[in-house]
C-alpha positions in Angstrom: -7.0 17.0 -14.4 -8.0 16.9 -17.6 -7.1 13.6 -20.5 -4.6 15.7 -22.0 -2.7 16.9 -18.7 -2.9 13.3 -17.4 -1.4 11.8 -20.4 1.6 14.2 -20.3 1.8 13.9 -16.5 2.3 9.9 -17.4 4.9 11.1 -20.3 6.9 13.1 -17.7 7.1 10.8 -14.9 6.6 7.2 -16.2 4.7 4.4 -17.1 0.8 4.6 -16.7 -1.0 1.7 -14.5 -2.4 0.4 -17.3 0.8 -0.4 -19.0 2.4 -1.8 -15.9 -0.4 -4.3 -15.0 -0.2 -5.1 -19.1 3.3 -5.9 -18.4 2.9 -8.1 -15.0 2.8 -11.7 -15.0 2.5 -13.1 -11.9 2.4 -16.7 -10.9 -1.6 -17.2 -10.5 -3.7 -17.2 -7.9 -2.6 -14.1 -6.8 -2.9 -11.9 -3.9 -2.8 -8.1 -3.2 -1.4 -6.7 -0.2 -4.0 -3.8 0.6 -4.2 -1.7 3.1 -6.3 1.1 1.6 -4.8 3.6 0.8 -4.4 4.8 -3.1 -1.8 2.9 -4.1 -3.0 -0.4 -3.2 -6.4 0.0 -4.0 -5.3 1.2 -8.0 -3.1 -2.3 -7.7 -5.6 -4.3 -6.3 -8.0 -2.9 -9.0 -6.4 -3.2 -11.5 -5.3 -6.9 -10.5 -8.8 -8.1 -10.2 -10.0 -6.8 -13.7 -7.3 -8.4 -15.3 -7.4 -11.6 -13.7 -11.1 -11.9 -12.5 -11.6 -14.9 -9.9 -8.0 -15.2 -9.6 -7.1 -12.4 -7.3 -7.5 -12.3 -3.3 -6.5 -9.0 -0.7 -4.8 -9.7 2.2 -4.6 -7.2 4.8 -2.5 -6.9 7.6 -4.0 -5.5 10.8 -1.0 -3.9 13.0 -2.9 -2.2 15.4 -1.3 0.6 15.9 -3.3 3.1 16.3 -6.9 3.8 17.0 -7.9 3.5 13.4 -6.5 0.4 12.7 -10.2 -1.2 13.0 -11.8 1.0 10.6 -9.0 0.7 8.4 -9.9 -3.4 8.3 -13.7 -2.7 8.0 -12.8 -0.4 4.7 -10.6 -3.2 3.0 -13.4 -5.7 3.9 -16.4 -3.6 2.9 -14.1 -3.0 -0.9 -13.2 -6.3 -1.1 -17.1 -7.3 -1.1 -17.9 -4.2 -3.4 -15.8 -5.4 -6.4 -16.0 -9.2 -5.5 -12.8 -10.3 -4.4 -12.1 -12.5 -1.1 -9.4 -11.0 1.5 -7.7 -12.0 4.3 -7.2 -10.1 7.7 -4.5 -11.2 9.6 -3.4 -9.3 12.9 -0.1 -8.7 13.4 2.3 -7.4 16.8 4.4 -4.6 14.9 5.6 -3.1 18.6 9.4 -2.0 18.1 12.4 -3.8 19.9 14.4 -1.8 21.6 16.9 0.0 19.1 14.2 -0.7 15.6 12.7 2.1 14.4 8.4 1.4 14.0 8.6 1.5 10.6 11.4 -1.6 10.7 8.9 -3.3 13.2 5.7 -2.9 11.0 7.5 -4.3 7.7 8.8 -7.0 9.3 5.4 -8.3 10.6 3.9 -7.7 7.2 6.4 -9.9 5.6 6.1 -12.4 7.9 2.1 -12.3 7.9 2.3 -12.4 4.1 4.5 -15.6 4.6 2.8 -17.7 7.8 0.6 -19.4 7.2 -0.2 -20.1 3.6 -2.7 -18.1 2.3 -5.5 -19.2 0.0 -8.1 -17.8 -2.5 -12.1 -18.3 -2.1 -11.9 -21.0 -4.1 -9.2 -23.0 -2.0 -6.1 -22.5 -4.1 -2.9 -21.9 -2.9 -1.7 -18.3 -3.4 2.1 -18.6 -5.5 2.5 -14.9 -5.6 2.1 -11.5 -3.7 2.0 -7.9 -5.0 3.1 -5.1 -3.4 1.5 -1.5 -4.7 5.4 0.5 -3.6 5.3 2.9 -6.9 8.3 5.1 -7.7 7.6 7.9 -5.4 8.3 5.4 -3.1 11.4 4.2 -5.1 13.2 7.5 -4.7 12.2 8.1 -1.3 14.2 4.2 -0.4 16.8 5.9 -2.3 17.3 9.3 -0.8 17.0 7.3 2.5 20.0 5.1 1.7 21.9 8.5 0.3 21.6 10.0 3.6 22.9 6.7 5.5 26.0 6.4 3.2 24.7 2.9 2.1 26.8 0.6 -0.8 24.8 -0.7 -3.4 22.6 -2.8 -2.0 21.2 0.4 -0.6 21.5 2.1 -3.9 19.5 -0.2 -5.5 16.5 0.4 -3.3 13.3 -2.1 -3.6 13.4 -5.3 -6.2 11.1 -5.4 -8.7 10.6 -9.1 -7.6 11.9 -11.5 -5.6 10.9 -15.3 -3.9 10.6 -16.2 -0.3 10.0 -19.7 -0.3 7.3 -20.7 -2.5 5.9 -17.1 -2.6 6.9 -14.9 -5.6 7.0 -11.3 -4.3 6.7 -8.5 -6.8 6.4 -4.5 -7.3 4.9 -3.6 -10.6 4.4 0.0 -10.3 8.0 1.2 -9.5 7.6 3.2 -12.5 4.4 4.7 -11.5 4.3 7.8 -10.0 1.9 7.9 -7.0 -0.3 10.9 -8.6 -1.0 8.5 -11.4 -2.4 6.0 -9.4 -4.8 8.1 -7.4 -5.7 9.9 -10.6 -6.7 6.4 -12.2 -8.9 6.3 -9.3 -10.5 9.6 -9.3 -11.6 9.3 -12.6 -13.2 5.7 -11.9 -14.7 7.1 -9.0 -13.0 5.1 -6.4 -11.8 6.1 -3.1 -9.6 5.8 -1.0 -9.2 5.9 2.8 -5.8 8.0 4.1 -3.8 6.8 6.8 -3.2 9.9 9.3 0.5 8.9 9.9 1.6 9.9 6.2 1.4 13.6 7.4 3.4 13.1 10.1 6.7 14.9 9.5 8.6 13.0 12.8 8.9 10.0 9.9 12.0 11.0 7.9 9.8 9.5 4.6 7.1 12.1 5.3 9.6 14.6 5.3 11.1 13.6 2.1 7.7 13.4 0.2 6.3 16.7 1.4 9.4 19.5 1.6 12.4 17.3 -0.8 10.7 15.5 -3.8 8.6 18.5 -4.9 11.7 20.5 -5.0 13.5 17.9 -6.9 10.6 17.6 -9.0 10.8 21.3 -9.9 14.6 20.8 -10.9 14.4 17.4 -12.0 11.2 16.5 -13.9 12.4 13.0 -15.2 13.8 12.2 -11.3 11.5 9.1 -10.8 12.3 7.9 -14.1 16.3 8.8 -13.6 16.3 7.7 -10.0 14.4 4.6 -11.1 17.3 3.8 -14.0 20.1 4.3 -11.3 18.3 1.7 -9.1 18.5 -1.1 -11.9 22.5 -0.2 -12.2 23.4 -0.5 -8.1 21.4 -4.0 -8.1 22.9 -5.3 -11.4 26.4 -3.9 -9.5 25.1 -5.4 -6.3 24.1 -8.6 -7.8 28.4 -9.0 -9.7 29.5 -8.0 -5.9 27.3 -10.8 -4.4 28.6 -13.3 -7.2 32.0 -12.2 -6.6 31.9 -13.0 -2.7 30.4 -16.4 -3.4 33.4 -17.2 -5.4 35.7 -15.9 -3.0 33.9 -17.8 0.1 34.5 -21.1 -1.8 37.8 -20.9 -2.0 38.5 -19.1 1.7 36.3 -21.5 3.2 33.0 -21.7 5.6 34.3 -20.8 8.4 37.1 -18.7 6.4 40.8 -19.5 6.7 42.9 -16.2 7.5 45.8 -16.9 5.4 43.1 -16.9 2.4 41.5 -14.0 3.7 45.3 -12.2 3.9 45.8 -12.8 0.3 42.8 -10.8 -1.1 42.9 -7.4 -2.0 41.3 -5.0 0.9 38.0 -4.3 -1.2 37.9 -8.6 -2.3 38.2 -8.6 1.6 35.6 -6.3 2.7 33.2 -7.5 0.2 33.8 -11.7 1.0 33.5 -10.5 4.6 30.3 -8.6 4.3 28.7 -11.6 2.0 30.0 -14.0 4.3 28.2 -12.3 7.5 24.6 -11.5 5.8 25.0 -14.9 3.4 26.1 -17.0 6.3 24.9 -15.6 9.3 22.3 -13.3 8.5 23.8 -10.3 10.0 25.5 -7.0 8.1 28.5 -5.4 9.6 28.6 -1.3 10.2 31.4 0.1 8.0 33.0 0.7 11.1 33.0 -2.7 12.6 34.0 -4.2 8.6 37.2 -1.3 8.7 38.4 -2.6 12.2 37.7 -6.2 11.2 39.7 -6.2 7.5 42.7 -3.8 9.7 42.9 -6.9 12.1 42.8 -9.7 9.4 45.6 -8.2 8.0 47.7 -7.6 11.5 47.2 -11.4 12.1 50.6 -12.4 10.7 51.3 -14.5 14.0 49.2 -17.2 16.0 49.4 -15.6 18.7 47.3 -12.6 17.1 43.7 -12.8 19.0 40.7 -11.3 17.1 37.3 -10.9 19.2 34.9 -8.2 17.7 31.3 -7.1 18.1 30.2 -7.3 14.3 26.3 -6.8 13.1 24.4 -9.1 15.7 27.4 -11.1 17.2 31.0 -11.3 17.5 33.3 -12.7 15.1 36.3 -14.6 16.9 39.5 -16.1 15.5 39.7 -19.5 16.5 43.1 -20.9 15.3 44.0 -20.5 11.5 39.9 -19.5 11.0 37.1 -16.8 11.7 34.0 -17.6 13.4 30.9 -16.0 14.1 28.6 -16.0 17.3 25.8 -14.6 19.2 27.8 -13.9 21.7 31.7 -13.9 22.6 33.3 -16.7 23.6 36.9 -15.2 24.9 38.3 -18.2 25.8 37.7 -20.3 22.6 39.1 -17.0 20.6 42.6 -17.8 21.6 44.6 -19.8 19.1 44.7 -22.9 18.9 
């Protein structure tokens, strides 16, 4: 690709790496999560030139597949290359019954980024992680949470940045497009190694990035930049919602009083109730299970009127004039009282 082609490339589909690693400003020491591939090696690159001696890898070893070990020995073998110390941690990413692999494998990352505390070469105390999801990624999240009829949360895809403790998290390339990055690395001379899984077309996000976005490309050519812009709105819309249901919680009450509940409107309802249950209880209700929930809040005119529904993880219960949640049902305490 020639210096011309790239820098229109960059025009037509957003912000260069440069730019976006000009813009980031982490919480130092820092640390990379790097598995790699392209996109994490262009971050963790990037990182280390701008911040020399204050940037670590960590990589996370799920051992998945047969490769897993080489994929360790290539993040170690970089890592010594350009001088920066990493961090293998092994991880158990098998699925639970009913979670998809790729639910399984992010929630060990996350937690492998977060136990125990990770530390540079020189001893410090890592206050912030960066993640290398660009904005190919970004509409992917969001043609995935089309497809499932999520609300805005879904809408608004992956955060920019967020804390988990005394970690920052953060994504500064969402407005990269992934051939950007691996272009930036061509032209350094810097490979890359490619996990074999990306190809395969039984994960719905492979199927996206090799048959949908080109053809939304084609008709779209801003699409990462659009897609990225309609993110921002459903988490700014997301963020009022979440606001809105704190308000409404204080006033119903933790555990919520019914008659409070009764005197919302039915989407004031259906938004306190889902806040309540992923706020309170860590646990989101299908649409179905919120519908049949709100249509017996509002039939509960008498004390006699029981309520005992599977909701997200557990069961939500009346237990006299409020609503409690559980693990598990407890039928005889769900009668009023």
């Amino acid at each position: 690709m020639t210096a011309s082609a790239r820098d229109n490339l960059e025009r037509s589909q957003g912000a260069s790496l440069d730019r976006a690693i000009e813009n980031f400003m982490p919480l130092l020491p820092l640390a990379v999560a790097y598995s790699g591939g392209a996109d994490s090696t262009a971050l963790l690159l990037a990182c280390a030139q701008k911040w020399p001696g204050k940037v670590s890898a960590v990589h996370v070893h799920h051992g998945l597949q047969e490769a897993a070990d080489g994929f360790a020995a290539h993040c170690v073998g970089f890592c010594l290359h350009i001088g920066v110390s990493i961090e293998v941690r092994h991880v158990q990413a098998r699925p639970r019954p009913g979670q998809s692999p790729e639910e399984a494998a992010r929630n060990a990352r996350y937690k492998a980024f977060s136990e125990p505390r990770l530390v540079t070469a020189a001893g410090a105390d890592v206050k912030s992680i960066a993640l290398a999801q660009h904005a190919d990624d970004q509409v992917e999240t969001m043609l995935l949470a089309l497809s499932r009829g999520a609300g805005l949360p879904g809408l608004a895809a992956m955060a920019a940045e967020w804390h988990n403790g005394p970690l920052s998290f953060h994504r500064p390339l969402l407005q990269v497009p992934g051939a950007v990055l691996r272009n930036w690395l061509v032209t350094r001379g810097v490979g890359w190694i490619e996990d074999p899984t990306n190809a395969d077309p039984h994960f719905t996000r492979n199927r996206i990035r090799a048959q949908l976005l080109p053809a939304l490309e084609a008709a779209f050519p801003a699409c990462r930049t659009t897609f990225a812009r309609s993110a921002a709105h459903a988490a700014q819309g997301a963020q009022l919602l979440a606001e809105l249901g704190a308000e409404d919680l204080g006033h119903a009450g933790d555990p919520p009083a019914i008659e409070r509940l009764r005197a919302l409107s039915a989407a004031r309802l259906s938004n306190l109730l889902r806040y309540w249950l992923r706020s309170t209880h860590a646990t989101t209700p299908s649409t179905a299970q919120l519908a049949e929930l709100t249509a017996q809040i509002n039939h509960c005119a008498t004390r006699g009127h029981r309520i005992c529904l599977k909701i997200g993880a557990g069961f939500v219960e009346r237990r006299g004039p409020h609503l409690h949640w559980y693990n598990s049902p407890l039928l005889k305490s769900s009668a009023p009282a």
